[in-house]
TORMARPA-807582 format. One record per residue (C-alpha): residue number from 1; x, y, z. Coordinates in Angstrom, 1 decimal, m for minus. Last residue first. Layout:
<site nr="NUM" px="X" py="Y" pz="Z"/>
...
REM end
This chain:
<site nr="390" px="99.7" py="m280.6" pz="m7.4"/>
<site nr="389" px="96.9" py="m282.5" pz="m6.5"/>
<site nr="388" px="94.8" py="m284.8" pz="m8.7"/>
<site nr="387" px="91.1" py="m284.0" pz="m8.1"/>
<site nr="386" px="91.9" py="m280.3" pz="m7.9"/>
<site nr="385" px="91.2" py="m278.9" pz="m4.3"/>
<site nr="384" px="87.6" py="m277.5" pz="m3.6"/>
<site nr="383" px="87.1" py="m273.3" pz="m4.3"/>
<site nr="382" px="87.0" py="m270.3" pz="m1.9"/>
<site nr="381" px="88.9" py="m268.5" pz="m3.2"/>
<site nr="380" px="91.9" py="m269.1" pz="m0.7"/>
<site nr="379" px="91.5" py="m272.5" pz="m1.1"/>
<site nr="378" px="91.7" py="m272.2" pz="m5.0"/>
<site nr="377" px="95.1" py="m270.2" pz="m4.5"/>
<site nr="376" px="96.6" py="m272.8" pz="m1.8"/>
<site nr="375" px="95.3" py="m275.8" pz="m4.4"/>
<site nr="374" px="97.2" py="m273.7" pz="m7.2"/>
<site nr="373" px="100.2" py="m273.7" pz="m5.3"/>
<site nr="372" px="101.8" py="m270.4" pz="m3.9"/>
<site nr="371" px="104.9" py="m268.5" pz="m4.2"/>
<site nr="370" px="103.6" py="m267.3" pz="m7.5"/>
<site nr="369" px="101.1" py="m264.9" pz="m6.0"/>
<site nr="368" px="99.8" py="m263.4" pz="m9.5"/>
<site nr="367" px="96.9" py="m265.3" pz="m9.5"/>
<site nr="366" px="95.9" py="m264.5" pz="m5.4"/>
<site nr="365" px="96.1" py="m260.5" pz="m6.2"/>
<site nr="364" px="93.9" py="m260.9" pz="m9.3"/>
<site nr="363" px="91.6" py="m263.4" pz="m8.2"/>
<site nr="362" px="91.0" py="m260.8" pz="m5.1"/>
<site nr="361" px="91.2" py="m256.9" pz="m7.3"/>
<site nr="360" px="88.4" py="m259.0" pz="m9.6"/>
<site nr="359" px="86.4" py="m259.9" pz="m6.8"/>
<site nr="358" px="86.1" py="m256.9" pz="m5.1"/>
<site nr="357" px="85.2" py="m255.1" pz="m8.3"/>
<site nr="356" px="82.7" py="m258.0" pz="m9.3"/>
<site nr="355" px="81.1" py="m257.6" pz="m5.7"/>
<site nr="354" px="77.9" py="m256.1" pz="m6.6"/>
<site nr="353" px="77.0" py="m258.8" pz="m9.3"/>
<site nr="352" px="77.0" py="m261.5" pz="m7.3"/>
<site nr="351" px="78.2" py="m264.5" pz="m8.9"/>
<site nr="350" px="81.3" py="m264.8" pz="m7.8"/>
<site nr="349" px="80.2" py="m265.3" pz="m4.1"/>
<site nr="348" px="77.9" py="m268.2" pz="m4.7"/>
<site nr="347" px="76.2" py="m267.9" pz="m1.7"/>
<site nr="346" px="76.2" py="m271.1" pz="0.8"/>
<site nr="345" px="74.9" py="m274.8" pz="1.1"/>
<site nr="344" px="77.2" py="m277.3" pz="2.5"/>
<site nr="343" px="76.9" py="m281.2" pz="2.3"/>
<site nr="342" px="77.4" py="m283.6" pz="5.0"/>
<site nr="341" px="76.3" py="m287.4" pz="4.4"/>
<site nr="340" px="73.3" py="m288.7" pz="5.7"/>
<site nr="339" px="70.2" py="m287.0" pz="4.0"/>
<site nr="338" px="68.1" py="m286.2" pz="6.3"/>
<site nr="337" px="71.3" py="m284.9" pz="9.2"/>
<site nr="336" px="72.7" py="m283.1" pz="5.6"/>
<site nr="335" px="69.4" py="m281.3" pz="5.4"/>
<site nr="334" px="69.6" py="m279.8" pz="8.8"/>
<site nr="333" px="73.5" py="m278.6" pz="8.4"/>
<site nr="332" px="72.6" py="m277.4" pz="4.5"/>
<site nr="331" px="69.8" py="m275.5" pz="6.1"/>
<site nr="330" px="71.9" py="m273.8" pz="8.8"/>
<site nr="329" px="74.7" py="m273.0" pz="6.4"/>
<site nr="328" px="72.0" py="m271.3" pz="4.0"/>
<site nr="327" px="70.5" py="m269.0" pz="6.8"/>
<site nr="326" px="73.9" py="m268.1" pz="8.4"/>
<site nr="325" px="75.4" py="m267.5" pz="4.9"/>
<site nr="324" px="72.3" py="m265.1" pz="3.4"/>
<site nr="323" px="72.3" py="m263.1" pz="6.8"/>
<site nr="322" px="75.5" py="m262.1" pz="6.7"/>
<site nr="321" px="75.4" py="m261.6" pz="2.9"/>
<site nr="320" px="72.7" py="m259.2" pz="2.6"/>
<site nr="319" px="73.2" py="m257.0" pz="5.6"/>
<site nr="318" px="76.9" py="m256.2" pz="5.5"/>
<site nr="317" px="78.7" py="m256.9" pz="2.6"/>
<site nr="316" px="75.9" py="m256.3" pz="0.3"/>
<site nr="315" px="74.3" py="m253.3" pz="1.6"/>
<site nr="314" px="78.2" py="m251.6" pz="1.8"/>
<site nr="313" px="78.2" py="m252.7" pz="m1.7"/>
<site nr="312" px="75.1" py="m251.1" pz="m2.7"/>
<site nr="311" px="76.2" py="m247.9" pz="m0.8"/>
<site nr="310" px="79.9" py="m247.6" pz="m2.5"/>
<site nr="309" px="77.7" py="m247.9" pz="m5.9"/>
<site nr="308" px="74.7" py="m245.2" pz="m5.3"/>
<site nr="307" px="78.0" py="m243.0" pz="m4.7"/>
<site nr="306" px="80.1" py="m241.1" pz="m1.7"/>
<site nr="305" px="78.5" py="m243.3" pz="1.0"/>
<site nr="304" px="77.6" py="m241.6" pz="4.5"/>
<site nr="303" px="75.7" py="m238.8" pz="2.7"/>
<site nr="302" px="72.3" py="m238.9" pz="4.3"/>
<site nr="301" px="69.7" py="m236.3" pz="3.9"/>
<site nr="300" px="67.3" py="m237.8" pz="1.8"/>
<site nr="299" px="65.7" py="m241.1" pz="1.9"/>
<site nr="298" px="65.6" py="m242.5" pz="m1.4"/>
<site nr="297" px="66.0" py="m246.2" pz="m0.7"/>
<site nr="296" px="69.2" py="m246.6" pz="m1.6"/>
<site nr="295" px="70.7" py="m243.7" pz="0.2"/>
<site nr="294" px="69.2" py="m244.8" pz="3.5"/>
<site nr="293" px="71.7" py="m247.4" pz="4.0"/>
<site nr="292" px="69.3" py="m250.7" pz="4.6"/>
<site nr="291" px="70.9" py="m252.5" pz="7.7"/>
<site nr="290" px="67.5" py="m252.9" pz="9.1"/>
<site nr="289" px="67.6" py="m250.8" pz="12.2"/>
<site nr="288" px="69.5" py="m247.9" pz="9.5"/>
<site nr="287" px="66.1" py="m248.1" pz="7.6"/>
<site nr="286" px="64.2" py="m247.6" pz="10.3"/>
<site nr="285" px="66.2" py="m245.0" pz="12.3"/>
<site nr="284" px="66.4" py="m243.0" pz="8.4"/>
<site nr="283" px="62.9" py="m243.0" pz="8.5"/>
<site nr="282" px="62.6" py="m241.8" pz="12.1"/>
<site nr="281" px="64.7" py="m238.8" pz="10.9"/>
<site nr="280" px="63.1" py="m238.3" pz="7.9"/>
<site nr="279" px="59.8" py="m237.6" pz="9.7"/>
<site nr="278" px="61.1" py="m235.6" pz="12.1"/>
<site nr="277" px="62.6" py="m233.3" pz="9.4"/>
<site nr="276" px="59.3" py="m232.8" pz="8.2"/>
<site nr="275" px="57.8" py="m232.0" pz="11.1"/>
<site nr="274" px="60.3" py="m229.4" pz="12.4"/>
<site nr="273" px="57.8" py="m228.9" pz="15.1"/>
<site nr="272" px="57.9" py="m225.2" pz="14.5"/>
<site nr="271" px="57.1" py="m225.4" pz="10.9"/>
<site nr="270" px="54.9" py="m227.9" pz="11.3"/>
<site nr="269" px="52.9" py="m224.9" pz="13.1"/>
<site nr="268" px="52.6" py="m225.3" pz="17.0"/>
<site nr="267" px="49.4" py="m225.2" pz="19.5"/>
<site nr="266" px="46.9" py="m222.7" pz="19.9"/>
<site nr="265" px="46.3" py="m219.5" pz="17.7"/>
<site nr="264" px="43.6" py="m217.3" pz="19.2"/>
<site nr="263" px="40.4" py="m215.7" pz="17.1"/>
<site nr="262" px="38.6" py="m212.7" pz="18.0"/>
<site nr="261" px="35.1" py="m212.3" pz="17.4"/>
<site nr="260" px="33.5" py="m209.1" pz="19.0"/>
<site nr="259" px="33.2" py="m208.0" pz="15.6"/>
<site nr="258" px="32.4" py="m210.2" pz="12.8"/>
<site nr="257" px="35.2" py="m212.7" pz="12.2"/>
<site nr="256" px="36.3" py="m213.5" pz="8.5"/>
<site nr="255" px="38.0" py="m216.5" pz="8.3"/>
<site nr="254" px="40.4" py="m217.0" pz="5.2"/>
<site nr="253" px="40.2" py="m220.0" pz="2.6"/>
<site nr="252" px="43.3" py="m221.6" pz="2.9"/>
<site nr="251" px="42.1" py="m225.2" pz="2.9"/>
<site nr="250" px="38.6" py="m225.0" pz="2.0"/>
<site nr="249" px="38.2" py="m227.9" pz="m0.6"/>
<site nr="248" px="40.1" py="m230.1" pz="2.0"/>
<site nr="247" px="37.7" py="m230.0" pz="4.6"/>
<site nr="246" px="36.8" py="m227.4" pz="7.0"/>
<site nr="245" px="36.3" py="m223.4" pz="6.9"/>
<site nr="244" px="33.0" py="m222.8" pz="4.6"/>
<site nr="243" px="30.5" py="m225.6" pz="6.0"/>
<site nr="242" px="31.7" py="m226.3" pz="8.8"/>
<site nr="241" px="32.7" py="m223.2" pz="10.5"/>
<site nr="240" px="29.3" py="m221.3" pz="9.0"/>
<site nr="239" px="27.3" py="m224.0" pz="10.7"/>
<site nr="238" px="28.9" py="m223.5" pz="14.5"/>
<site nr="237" px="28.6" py="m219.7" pz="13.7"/>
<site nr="236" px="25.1" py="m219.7" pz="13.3"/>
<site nr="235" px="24.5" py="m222.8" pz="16.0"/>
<site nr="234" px="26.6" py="m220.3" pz="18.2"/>
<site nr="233" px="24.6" py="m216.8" pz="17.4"/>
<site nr="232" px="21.4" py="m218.5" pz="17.7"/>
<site nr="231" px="21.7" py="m219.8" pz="21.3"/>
<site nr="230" px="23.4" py="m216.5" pz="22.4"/>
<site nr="229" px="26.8" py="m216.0" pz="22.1"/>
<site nr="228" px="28.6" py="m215.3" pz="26.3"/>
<site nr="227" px="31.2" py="m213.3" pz="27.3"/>
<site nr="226" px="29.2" py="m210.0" pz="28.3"/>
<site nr="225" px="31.4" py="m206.8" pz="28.6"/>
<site nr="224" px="28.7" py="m204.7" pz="27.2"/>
<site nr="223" px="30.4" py="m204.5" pz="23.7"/>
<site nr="222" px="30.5" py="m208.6" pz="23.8"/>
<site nr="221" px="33.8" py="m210.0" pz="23.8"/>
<site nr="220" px="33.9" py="m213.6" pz="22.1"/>
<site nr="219" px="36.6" py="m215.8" pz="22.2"/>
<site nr="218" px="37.0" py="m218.0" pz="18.9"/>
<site nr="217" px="40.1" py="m221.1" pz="19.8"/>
<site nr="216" px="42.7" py="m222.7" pz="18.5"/>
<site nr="215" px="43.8" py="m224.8" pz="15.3"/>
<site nr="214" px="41.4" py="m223.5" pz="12.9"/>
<site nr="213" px="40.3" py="m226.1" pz="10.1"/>
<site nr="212" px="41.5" py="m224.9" pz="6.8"/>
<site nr="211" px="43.7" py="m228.4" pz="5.9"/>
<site nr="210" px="40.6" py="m231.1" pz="7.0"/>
<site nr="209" px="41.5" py="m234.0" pz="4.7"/>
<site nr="208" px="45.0" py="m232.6" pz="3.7"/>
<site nr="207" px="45.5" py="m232.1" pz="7.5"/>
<site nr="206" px="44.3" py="m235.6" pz="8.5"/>
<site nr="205" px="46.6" py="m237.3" pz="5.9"/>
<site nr="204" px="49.8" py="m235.4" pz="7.3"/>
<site nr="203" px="48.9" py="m236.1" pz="10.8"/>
<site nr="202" px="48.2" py="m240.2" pz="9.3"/>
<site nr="201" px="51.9" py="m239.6" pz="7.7"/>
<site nr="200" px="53.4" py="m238.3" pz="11.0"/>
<site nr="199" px="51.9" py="m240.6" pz="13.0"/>
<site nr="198" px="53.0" py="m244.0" pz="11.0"/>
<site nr="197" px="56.9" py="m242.2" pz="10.8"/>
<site nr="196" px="56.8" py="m241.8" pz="14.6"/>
<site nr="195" px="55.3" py="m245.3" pz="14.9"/>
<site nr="194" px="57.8" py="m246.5" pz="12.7"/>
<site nr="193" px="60.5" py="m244.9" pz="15.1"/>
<site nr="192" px="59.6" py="m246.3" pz="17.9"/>
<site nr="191" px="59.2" py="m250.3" pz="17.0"/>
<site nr="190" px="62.5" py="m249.9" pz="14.9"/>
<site nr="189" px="64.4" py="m252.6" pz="17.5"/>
<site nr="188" px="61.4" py="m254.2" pz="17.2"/>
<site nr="187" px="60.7" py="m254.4" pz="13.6"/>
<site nr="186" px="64.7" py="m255.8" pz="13.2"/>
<site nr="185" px="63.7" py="m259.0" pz="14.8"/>
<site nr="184" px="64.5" py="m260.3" pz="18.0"/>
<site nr="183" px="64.5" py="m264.1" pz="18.1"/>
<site nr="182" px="62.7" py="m266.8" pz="20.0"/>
<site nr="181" px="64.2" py="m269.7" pz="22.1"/>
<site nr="180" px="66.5" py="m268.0" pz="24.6"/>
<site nr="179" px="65.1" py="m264.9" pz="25.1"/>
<site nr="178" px="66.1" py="m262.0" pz="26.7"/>
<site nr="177" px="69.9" py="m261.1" pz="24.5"/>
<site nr="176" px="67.9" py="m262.6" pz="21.4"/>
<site nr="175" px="70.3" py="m263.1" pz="18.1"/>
<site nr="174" px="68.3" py="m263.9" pz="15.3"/>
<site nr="173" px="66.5" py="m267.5" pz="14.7"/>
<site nr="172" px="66.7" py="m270.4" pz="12.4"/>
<site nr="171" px="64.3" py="m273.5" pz="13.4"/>
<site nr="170" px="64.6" py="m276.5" pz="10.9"/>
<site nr="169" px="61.8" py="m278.6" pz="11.3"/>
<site nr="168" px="60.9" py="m282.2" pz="11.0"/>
<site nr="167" px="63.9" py="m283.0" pz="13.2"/>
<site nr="166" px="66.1" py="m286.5" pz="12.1"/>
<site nr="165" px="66.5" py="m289.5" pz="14.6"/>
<site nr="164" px="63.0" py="m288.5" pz="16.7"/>
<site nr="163" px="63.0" py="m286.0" pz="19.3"/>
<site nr="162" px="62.2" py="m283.2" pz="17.5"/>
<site nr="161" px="57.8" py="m283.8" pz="17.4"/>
<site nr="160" px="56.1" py="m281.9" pz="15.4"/>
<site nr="159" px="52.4" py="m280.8" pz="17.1"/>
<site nr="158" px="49.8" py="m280.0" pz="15.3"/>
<site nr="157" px="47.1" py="m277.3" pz="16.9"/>
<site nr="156" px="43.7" py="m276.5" pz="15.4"/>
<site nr="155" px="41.6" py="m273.3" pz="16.1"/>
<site nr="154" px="42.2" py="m271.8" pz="12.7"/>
<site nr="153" px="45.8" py="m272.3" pz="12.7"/>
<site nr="152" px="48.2" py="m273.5" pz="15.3"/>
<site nr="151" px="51.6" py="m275.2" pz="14.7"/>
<site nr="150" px="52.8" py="m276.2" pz="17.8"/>
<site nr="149" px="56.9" py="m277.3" pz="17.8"/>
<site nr="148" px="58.1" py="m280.4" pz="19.9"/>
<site nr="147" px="61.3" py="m280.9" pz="22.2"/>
<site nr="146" px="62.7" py="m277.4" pz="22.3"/>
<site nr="145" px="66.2" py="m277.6" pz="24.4"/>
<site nr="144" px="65.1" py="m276.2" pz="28.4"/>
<site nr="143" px="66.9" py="m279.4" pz="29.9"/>
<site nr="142" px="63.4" py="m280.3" pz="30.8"/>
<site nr="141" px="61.8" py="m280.1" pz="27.3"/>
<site nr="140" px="60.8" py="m276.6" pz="25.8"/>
<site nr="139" px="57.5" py="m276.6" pz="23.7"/>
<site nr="138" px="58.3" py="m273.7" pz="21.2"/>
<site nr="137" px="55.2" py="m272.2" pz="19.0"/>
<site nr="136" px="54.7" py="m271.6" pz="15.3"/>
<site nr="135" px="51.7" py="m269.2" pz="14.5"/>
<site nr="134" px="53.2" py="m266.4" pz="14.4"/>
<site nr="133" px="56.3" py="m267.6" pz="12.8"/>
<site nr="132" px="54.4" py="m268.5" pz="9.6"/>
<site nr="131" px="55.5" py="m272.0" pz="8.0"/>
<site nr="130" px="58.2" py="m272.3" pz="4.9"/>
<site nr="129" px="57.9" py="m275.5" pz="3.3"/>
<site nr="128" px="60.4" py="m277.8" pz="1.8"/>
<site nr="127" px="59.4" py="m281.2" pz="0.4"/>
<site nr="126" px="60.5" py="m284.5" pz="m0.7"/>
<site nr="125" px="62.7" py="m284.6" pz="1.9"/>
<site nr="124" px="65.7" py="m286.6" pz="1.5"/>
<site nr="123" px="66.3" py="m289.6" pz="3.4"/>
<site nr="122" px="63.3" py="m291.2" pz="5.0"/>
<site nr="121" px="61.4" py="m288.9" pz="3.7"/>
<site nr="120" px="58.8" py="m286.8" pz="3.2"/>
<site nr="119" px="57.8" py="m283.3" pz="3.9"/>
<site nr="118" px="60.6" py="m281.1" pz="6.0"/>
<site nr="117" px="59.3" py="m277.8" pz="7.4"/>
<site nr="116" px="60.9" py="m274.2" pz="7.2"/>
<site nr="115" px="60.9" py="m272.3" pz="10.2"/>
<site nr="114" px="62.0" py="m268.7" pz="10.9"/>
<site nr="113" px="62.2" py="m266.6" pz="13.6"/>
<site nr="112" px="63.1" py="m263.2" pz="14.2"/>
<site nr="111" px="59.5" py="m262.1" pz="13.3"/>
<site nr="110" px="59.9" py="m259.3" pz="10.3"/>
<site nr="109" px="63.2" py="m260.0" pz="8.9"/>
<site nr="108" px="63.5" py="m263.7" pz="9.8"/>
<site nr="107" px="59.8" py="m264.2" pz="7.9"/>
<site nr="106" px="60.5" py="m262.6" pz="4.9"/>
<site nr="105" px="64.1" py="m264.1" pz="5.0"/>
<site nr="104" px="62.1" py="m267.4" pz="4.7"/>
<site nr="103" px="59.4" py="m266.2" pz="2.7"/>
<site nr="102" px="62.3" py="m264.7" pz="0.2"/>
<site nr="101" px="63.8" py="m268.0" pz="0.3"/>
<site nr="100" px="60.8" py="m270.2" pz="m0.8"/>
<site nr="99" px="60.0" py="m267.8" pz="m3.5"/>
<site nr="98" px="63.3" py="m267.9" pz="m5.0"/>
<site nr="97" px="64.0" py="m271.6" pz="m5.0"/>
<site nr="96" px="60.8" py="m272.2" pz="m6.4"/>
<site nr="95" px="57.0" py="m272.4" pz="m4.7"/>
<site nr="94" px="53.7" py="m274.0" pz="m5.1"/>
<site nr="93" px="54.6" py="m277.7" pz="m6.5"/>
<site nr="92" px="57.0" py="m278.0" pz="m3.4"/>
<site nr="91" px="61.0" py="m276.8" pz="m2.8"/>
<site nr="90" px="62.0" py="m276.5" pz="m6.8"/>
<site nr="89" px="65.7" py="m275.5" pz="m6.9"/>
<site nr="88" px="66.2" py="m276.4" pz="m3.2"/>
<site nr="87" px="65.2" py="m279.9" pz="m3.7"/>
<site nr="86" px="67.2" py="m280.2" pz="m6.9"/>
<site nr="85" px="70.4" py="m278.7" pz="m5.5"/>
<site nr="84" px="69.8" py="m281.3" pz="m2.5"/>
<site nr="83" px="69.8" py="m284.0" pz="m4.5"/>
<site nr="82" px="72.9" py="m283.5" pz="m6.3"/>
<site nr="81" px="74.1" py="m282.5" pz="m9.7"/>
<site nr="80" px="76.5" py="m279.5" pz="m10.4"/>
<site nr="79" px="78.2" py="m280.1" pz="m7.1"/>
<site nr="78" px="81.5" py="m278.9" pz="m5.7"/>
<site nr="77" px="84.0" py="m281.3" pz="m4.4"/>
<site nr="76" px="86.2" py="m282.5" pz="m1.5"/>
<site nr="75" px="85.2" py="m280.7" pz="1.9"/>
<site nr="74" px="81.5" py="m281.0" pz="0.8"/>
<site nr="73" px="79.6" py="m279.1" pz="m2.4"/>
<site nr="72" px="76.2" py="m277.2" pz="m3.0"/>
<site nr="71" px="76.4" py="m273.7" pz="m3.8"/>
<site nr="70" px="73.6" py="m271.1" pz="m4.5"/>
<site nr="69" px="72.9" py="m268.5" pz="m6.6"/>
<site nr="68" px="71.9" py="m265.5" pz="m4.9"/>
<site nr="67" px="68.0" py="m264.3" pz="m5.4"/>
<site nr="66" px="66.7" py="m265.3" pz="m2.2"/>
<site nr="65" px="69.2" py="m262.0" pz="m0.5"/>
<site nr="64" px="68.4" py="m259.8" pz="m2.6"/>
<site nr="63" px="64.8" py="m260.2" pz="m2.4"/>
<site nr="62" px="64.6" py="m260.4" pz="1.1"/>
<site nr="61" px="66.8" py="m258.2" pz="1.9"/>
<site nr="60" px="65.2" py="m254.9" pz="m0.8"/>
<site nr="59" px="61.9" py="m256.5" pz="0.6"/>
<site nr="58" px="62.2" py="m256.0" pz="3.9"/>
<site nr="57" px="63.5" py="m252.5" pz="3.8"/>
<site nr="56" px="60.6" py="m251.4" pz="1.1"/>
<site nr="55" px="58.0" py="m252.7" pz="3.3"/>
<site nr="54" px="59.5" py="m250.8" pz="6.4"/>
<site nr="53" px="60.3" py="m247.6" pz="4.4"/>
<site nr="52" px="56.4" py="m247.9" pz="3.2"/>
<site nr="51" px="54.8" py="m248.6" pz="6.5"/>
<site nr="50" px="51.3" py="m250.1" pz="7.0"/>
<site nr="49" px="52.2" py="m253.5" pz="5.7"/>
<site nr="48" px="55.1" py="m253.5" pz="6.9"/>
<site nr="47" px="56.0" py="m251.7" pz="10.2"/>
<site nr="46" px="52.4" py="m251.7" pz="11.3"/>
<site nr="45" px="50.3" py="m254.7" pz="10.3"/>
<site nr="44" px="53.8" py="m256.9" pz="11.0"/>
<site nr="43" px="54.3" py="m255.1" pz="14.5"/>
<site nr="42" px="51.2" py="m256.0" pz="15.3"/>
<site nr="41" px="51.0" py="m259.7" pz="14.0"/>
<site nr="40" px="54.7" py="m260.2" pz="15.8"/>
<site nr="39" px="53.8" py="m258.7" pz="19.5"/>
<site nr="38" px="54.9" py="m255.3" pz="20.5"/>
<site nr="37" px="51.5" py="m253.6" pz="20.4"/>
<site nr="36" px="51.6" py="m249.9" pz="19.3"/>
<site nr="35" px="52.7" py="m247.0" pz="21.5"/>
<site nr="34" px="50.7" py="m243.9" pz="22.3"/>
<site nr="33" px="52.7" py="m240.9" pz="23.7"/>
<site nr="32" px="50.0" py="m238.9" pz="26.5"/>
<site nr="31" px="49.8" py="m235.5" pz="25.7"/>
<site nr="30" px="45.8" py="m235.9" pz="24.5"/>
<site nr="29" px="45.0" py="m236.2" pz="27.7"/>
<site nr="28" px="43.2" py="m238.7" pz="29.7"/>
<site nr="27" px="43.3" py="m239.2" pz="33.3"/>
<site nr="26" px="40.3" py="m242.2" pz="34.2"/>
<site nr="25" px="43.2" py="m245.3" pz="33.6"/>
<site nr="24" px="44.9" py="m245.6" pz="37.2"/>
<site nr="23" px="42.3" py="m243.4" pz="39.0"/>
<site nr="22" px="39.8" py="m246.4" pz="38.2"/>
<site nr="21" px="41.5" py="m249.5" pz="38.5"/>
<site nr="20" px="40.1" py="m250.2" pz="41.6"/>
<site nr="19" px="36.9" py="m249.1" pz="40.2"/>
<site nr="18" px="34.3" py="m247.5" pz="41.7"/>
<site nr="17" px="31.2" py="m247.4" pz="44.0"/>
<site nr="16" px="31.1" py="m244.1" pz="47.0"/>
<site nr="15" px="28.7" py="m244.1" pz="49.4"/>
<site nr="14" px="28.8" py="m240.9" pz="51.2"/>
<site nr="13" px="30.0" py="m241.2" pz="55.0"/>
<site nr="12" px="27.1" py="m239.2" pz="57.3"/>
<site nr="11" px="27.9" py="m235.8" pz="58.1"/>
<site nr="10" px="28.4" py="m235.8" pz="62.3"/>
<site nr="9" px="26.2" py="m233.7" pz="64.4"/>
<site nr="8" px="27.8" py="m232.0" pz="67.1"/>
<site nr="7" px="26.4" py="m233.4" pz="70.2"/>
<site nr="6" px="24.0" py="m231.1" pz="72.0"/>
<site nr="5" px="20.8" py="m233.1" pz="70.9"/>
<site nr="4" px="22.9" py="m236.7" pz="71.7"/>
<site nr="3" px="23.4" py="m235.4" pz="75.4"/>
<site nr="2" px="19.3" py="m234.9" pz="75.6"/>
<site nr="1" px="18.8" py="m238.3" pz="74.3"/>
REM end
C-alpha cells in the first residue's frame, strides 16, 4: 500500500466508441470532386434527361438513324414484298418501323445494350418489341454463352430461355474491352464531362437565384481593438444581408459597410475560372464521345468542318451509318434463323439524302467504266445481278 502511494499515478484509458469506418468518411470539404453513379438509370437521369447536349446527341442518332429506308433482299434478289418488310414496317399495334428503331438506337446509345423481343411464331414473329436494358439481365451458361435472359419489372422476373431451336431475343451490344456480355455506351465514356456541363449549369442556376450574395467574408475591427459584434449588432446585420443583398432581385445592389466593417473577397470570379469556356469544353467532350460534330449542334468554337454540309456528311458516314448496318445486319441474321431462309436487312444507301453528292460522283464513275459488265457495275453498287445475265 505504501509502495502504490509513491508510484506515479497512471491516467486511466478513456473509453472511446466509433466507427471503423469513421476516419474514412468524417473529412469533409467542400474541395472534394463529386462523381455521379455509373450504373445505366444514373447515367440515363443525368446525361439525358438532365443534360441538353446529351438529349440532343441521342436524338440527332437515333432519329437519323430509324429514319433510313430499309432493304430486304438475299444473294439473288431484292424485295419489294416479303414478310420481313412487313414485320418491320409495322413491329406491334403500339409502334412503326420508326418508333421501334429509334427505341432500339435509344437504348444502344444510352445503355450499350439493346434487346428487341420476338412475339409469335413458329416462323415469323408476329411481333417485335424493344425491352429496356436496365431491366434485362444475362444468365451465362457454363461455357460463359448467355443461356436465358431476366426480364425484371415491378418485383417480377421472366425468364427467356436461348436454348431452344430459334432465340426469343435478339441481344445487340457495343464493343466492351471489360465485359464480355454487356456493352459500353457512349454515356460512360462522357460520364466526366456531363457532370462538368451538369455543375456548371446548376452553379449558373444558383447564382441567378442568389446573384448579390457576397462571396467572402465581413471582419469587424472595433476602434478599441475589440474583434467581436455584440448580440444586436450580428442579428442586425445578419437581417440586413438577407433581406437587401441576396436573391435574384438584388443582384448588383452594392453593400454599404458602416465603419469597422470591412469586407474580403474569397474564392475566384468566373472570369478567373474561365467558366464559360469550361463549359463548352465539356460540351464539346460529350458531343465528340457520341460521334455528334459539335457544329451541328450549335456548340461554338469548333471549326473542324468548313460548312454545316461537310459536317452532316462526316455525321453520316461515321456515326449514323456504322451503327445503322451493324444493328440492321444483326436483326436480319436473328430473323432469317425464325424464318428459315437468309435474308439481309441494311440502309438503303441511295436514299439518304446526305450522300447524294457521293452518290452521284459513284454511279457516275462506275457508268462510264466501259470495261465492265453491267452485273460487275450493279455489284459494285451495291445491287443483285440481272435475272438473265449478261
Amino acid at each position: 500500500m505504501v509502495w502504490n502511494f509513491f508510484r506515479r499515478a497512471e491516467p486511466a484509458a478513456s473509453e472511446r466508441k466509433a466507427s471503423a469506418a469513421g476516419r474514412v468518411v468524417a473529412w469533409g470539404s467542400s474541395g472534394r470532386v463529386a462523381w455521379s453513379p455509373r450504373d445505366t438509370v444514373s447515367l440515363t437521369r443525368t446525361g439525358f434527361i438532365g443534360n441538353p447536349v446529351g438529349f440532343r446527341a441521342v436524338k440527332m442518332i437515333a432519329e437519323a438513324a430509324a429514319a433510313l429506308p430499309l432493304v430486304c433482299e438475299d444473294g439473288k434478289c431484292r424485295y419489294d414484298t416479303h414478310p420481313v418488310i412487313d414485320l418491320i414496317r409495322r413491329p406491334n399495334p403500339g409502334q412503326g418501323r420508326a418508333e421501334m428503331f429509334e427505341a432500339l438506337y435509344g437504348q444502344l446509345l444510352l445503355s450499350g445494350n439493346g434487346y428487341v423481343e420476338a412475339v409469335g411464331g413458329p416462323g415469323i414473329p408476329q411481333e417485335l418489341h424493344v425491352l429496356r436494358s436496365d431491366r434485362m439481365s444475362v444468365v451465362p451458361g457454363p461455357d460463359g454463352w448467355p443461356v436465358a435472359y431476366d426480364y425484371a419489372v415491378g418485383g417480377r422476373k421472366h425468364r427467356f430461355d436461348m436454348t431452344g431451336p430459334v432465340d426469343p431475343i435478339c441481344h445487340i451490344r457495343s464493343f466492351h474491352p471489360l465485359d464480355d456480355h454487356y456493352g459500353l455506351s457512349p454515356l460512360q465514356a462522357a460520364a466526366v464531362a456531363i457532370d462538368v456541363h451538369n455543375s456548371a449549369s446548376a452553379w449558373s442556376k444558383a447564382l441567378l437565384d442568389n446573384a448579390a450574395r457576397p462571396s467572402g467574408a465581413i471582419v469587424f475591427r472595433g476602434a478599441d481593438g475589440q474583434g467581436m459584434l455584440s448580440e444586436d449588432q450580428y442579428e442586425r446585420l445578419q437581417e440586413e444581408l438577407e433581406r437587401y443583398h441576396q436573391g435574384a432581385r438584388n443582384a448588383g445592389r452594392p453593400m454599404l459597410l458602416e465603419g469597422g466593417l470591412d469586407w474580403k473577397p474569397m474564392g475566384f470570379s468566373p472570369s478567373d475560372m474561365e467558366f464559360q469556356k469550361t463549359k463548352e469544353a465539356a460540351a464539346r467532350e460529350i458531343a465528340v464521345a457520341f460521334g455528334v460534330p459539335p457544329m451541328l449542334m450549335g456548340i461554338p468554337g469548333d471549326a473542324t468542318y468548313a460548312n454545316y454540309q461537310e459536317a452532316n456528311r462526316a455525321f453520316y458516314r461515321l456515326t449514323v451509318l456504322p451503327l445503322a448496318q451493324r444493328v440492321t445486319a444483326a436483326i436480319g441474321h436473328w430473323l432469317s434463323s425464325h424464318l428459315g431462309e437468309e435474308i439481309v436487312l441494311r440502309p438503303d444507301l441511295d436514299q439518304v439524302p446526305a450522300l447524294a453528292g457521293e452518290r452521284d460522283q459513284q454511279w457516275k464513275r462506275i457508268g462510264e467504266a466501259d470495261f465492265l459488265t453491267d452485273d460487275e457495275k450493279r455489284a459494285l453498287l451495291g445491287l443483285p445481278r440481272l435475272s438473265g445475265g449478261d
